[in-house]
C-alpha positions in Angstrom: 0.0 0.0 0.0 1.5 3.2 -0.9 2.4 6.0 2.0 0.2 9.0 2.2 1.1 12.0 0.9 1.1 15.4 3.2 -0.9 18.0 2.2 0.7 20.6 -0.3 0.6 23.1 2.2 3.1 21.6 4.2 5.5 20.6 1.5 7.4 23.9 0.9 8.4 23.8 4.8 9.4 20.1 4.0 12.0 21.5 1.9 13.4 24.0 3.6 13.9 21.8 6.5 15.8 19.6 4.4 18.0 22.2 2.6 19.1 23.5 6.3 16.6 26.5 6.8 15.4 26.7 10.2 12.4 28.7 11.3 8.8 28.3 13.1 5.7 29.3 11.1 2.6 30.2 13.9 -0.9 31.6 13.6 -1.4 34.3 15.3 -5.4 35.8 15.0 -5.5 34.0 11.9 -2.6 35.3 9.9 0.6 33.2 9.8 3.6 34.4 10.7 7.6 33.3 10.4 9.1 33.3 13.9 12.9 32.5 14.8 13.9 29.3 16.6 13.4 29.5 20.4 11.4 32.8 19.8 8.9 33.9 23.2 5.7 34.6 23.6 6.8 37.8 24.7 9.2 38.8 21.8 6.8 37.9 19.1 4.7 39.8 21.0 6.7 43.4 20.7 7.8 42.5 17.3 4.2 42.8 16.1 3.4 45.7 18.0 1.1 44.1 20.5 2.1 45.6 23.8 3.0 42.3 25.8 2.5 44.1 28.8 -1.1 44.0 28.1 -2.4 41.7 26.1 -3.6 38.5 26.9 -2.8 35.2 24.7 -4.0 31.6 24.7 -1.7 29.4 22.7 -3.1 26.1 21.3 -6.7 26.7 23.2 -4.7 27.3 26.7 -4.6 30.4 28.5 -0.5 31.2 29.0 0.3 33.1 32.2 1.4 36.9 31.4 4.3 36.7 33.8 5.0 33.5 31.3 5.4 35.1 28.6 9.5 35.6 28.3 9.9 32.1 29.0 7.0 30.3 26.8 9.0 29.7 23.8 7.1 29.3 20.2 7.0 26.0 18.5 6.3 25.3 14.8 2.4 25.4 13.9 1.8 26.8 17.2 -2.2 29.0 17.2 -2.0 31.8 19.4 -5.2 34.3 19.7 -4.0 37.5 21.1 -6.8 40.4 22.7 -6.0 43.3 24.3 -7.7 44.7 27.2 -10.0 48.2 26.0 -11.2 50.2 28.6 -14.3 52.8 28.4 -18.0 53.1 29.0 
């Protein structure tokens, strides 16, 4: 019986594992982005202009802790949904 193929969408990162590229690819509110190896919560975070400080982030359906968020490092295909607190009345 012949082996499954994976889905196209996961082909081009086949390849650049093999040809020695290294980076993470996570979802973040719906839109993908590259992150580096061993990238944070945190980092990703300020590099998108989302004010760490104060925004709150689940990661794979699970709520990570704010004071977390240096340490939690980012893994390939990782979901995060990220909302920021508004104030007002």
């Amino acid at each position: 019986m012949p082996r499954p193929r994976a889905p196209p969408a996961a082909w081009p990162r086949a390849r650049e594992r093999r040809s020695g590229v290294d980076r993470v690819t996570v979802t973040v509110n719906g839109r993908v982005h590259d992150a580096a190896p061993g990238e944070t919560v945190e980092s990703l975070l300020d590099r998108l202009g989302l004010a760490a400080r104060y925004a709150l982030v689940e990661r794979n359906g699970e709520p990570v802790d704010r004071g977390h968020y240096d340490q939690v490092e980012l893994e390939d295909g990782d979901t995060l949904v990220v909302a920021r607190p508004v104030a007002g009345g």
